[in-house]
BALOSE-979328 format. One record per residue (C-alpha): x negated, y negated, z. Coordinates in steps of 0.1 Angstrom, whole numbers, plus 2048, in hexadecimal, padded with zeros to 3 digits. Layout:
BEGIN
XYZ
...
***
This chain:
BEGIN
916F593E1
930F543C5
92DF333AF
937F2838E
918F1C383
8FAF22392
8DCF0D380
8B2F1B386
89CF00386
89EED8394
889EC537D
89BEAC365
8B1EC5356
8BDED5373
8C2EB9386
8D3EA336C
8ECEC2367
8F1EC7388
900EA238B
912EA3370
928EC437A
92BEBC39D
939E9B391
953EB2376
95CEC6397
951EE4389
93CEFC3A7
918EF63A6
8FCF053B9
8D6EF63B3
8B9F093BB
896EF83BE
877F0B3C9
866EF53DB
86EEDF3F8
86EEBF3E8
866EB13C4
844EA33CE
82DEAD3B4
815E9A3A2
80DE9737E
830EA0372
846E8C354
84DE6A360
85BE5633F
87BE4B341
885E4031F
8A3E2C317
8B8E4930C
8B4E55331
8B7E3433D
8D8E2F329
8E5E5233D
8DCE4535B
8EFE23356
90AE3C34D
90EE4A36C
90AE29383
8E9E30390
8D7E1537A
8D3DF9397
8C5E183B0
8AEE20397
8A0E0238E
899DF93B6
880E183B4
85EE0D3AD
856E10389
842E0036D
853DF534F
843DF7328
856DED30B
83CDF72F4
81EE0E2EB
7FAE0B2DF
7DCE1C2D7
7B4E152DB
797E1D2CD
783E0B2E5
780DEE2CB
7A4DE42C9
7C7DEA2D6
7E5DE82BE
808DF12C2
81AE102AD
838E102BE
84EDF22CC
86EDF72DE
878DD22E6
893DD52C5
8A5DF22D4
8CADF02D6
8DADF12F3
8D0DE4313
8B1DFB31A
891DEE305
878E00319
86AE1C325
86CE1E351
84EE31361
859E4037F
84AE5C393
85EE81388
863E843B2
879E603B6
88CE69398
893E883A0
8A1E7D3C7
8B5E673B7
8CAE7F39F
8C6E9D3BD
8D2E843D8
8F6E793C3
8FBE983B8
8FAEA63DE
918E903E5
931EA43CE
93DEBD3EA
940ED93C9
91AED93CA
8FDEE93DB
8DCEE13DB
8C4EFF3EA
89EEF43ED
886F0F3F3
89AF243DF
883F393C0
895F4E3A7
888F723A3
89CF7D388
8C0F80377
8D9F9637E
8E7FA5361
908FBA357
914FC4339
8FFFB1325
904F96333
8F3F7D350
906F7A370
8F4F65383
8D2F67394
8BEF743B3
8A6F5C3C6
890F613E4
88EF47405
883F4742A
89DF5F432
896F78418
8A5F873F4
8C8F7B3E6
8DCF793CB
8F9F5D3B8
90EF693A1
91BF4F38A
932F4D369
914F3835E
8F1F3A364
8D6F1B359
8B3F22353
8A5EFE35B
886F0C369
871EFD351
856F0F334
848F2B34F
86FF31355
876F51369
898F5135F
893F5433B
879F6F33E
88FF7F352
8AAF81339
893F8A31C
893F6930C
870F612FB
868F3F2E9
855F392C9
831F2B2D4
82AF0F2BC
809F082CB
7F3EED2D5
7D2EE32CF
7CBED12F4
7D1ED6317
7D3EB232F
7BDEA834B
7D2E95362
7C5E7B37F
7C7E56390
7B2E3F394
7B8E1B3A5
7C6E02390
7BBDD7390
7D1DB938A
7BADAF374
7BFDCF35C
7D4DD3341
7FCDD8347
804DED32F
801E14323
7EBE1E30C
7D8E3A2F8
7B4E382F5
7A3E4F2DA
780E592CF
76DE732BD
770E962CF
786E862EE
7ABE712F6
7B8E63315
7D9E52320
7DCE3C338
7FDE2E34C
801E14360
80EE1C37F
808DF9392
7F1E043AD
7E1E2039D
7DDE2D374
7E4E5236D
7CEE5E357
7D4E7833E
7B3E8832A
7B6E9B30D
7A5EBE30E
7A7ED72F5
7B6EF22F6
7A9F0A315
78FEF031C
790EEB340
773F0134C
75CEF3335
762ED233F
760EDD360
73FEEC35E
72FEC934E
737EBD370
748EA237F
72DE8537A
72FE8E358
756E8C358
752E6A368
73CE6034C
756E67332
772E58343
759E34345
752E3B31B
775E3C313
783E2432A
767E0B336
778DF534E
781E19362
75AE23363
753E1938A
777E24395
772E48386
759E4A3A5
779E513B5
780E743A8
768E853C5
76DEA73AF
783EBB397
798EC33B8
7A3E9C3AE
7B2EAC38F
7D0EBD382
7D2ECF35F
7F1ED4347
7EFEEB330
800EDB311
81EEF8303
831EF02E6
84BF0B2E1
871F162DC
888F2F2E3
898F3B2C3
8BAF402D7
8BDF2E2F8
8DCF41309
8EAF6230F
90DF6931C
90CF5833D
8ECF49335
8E0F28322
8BFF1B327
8B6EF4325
896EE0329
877EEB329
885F0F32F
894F0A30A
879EF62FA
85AEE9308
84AECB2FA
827EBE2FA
821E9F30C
81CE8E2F0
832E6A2F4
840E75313
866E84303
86AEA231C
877E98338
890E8131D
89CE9F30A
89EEB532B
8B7E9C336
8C9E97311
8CAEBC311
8DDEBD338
8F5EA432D
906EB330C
905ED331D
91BEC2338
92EEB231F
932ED730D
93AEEB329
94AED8347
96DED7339
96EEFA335
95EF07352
978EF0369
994EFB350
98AF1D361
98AF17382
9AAF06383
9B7F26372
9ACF3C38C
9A8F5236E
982F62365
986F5B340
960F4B344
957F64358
93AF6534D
936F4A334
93BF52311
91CF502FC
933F402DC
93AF242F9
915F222FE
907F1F2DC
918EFE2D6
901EF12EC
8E2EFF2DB
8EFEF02B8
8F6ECE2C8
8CEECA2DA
8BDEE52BF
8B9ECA2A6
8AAEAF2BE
892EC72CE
884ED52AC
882EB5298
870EA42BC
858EC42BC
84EEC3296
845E9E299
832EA42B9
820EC22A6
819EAF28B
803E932A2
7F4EB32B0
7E6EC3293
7E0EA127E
7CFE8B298
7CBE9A2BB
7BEEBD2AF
7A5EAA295
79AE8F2B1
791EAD2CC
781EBC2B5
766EA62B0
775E8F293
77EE6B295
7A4E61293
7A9E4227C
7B4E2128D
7D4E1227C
7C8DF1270
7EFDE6272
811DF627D
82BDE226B
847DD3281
85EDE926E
84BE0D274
846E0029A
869DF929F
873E2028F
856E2E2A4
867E1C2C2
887E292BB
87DE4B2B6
86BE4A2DA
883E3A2EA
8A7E462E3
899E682D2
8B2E7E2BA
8D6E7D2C3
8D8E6D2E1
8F1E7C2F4
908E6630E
91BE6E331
941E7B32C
955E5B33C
964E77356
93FE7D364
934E56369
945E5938F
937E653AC
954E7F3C1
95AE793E6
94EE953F8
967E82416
***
């Protein structure tokens, strides 16, 4: 199979990018692993900046029909008291909040319009193996189904397979591990009308949780450190249920629902970046080009800021090309590449320095036995930057006005 772009990976990134091309006219093909994009435990904050995308590209009244939970601002708790750091309600723009939505309904959203642009092709069940290389440079990739081994070459190859990518392996690419002092515990348990509505961190000596409201249910995130799992494991799950009761009381007699560890799912936390996120052919977004902690929920955000100024970068060209008839992209020059990595390298560093810095001066402290200092008070003005900061991120980036309509595949 021939293709003009063929993109590794349908999370955030590769989805969002997908869209965006098909939409440009430019020949796509979108290859997924799995069968579907029903995984538990994955990214789920939409923030306004990805909210102001969506509006962008007329799926804003879809979206908001899915199920969600909306927050418009942020606390933290140390059992005693709850108090707001960061407040979104002054936000410009229409988007003042941040929408929690499972990763699976998002991601059937952006998948589903972009299958309507007949330029585009989604494969499911589809795992990349490797690269193929010539010349120095990348030339597509080979991926393995039902039916057996095959290969895409491509003028442009996307490695949006997220922090374990295959593809950037494959290519020799290797980020910069920052590291992180914790790993997350992730789980449900059943949620009251009579709890509180909105999300919030809770913090003690030696542990952390988050919990987010998901109407029927919370999902529960507990802080670890760093390779911890097996010991906590090997306490038990009574004793795990104990904990969850200490740090969140009115969740003691629900955490009888976690029957075992089986009930459980573990993240380990990255934090790293690739020093160079593209080859010729190549360029890397997403997690595959920086992987962020969880801390304040930015991935999936930047995944998507990082799909849409690539778009914005490359989609001209790459139809310029086709219309030509002429391989003068063929494959993608890497000079055309790193004009994406300039654009999205300063969000992703300055996002990952702040996120390091929470690590090492409260959440590396706290697991480690110390207790994190309440704020007494967040000034309006510090939560309304803190807000901002969350919500819109670094250079925002917005849709091209060409991309904002869907093509009839009539």
């Amino acid at each position: 199979m021939r293709t003009t772009c063929v993109i590794a990976g349908s999370g955030p990134a590769g989805a969002m990018l997908a869209l965006l091309l098909g939409r440009a006219g430019v020949d796509v093909t979108l290859l997924e692993k799995h069968g579907d994009f029903l995984r538990d435990f994955r990214g789920d904050t939409i923030h306004p900046s990805t909210l102001q995308v969506i509006d962008e590209l007329g799926l804003s009244a879809e979206f908001h029909r899915m199920p969600h939970h909306q927050m418009s601002y942020m606390s933290v708790s140390d059992g005693r008291a709850m108090r707001p750091v960061a407040d979104l309600r002054r936000l410009p723009g229409k988007y003042r909040y941040i929408a929690f939505v499972p990763q699976w309904d998002f991601l059937d959203l952006i998948v589903g319009h972009a299958r309507r642009n007949p330029n585009l092709r989604v494969l499911m069940n589809a795992e990349v193996t490797g690269v193929i290389t010539e010349k120095g440079a990348v030339r597509g990739v080979h991926y393995r189904d039902a039916a057996g081994d095959h290969e895409i070459r491509a003028a442009l190859t996307v490695a949006a397979d997220g922090r374990g990518s295959v593809v950037r392996r494959a290519a020799g690419l290797r980020p910069k591990d920052f590291g992180a002092p914790m790993d997350v515990v992730w789980f449900r348990l059943p949620r009251t009308a009579d709890d509180v509505t909105e999300p919030f961190l809770r913090f003690d000596a030696g542990a952390g949780m988050v919990a987010i409201n998901r109407e029927a249910y919370w999902q529960l995130a507990y802080l670890i450190p760093k390779g911890g799992f097996a010991a906590l494991r090997a306490r038990g799950i009574a004793e795990f249920r104990e904990d969850i009761g200490e740090m969140i009381p009115f969740l003691a007699d629900r955490a009888r629902n976690l029957a075992s560890f089986d009930d459980t799912s573990v993240l380990s936390v990255v934090v790293d970046r690739l020093p160079r996120w593209y080859l010729p052919g190549l360029l890397c977004i997403g997690d595959a080009a920086h992987a962020m902690s969880p801390i304040a929920g930015v991935g999936i955000n930047l995944a998507v800021q990082d799909a849409v100024a690539a778009a914005n970068l490359l989609a001209g060209p790459m139809v310029r090309a086709e219309r030509s008839r002429r391989p003068v992209l063929d494959p993608m020059p890497a000079s055309l590449l790193a004009r994406v990595q300039r654009r999205r390298l300063p969000p992703a560093a300055i996002t990952q320095a702040l996120q390091l810095r929470v690590q090492n001066q409260t959440i590396g402290p706290m697991l480690a036995g110390r207790r994190p200092r309440m704020p007494r008070v967040v000034s309006p003005v510090r939560r309304h930057l803190a807000g901002r900061l969350i919500g819109l991120g670094i250079r925002p980036e917005h849709v091209r006005p060409e991309f904002r309509s869907e093509r009839s595949s009539q």
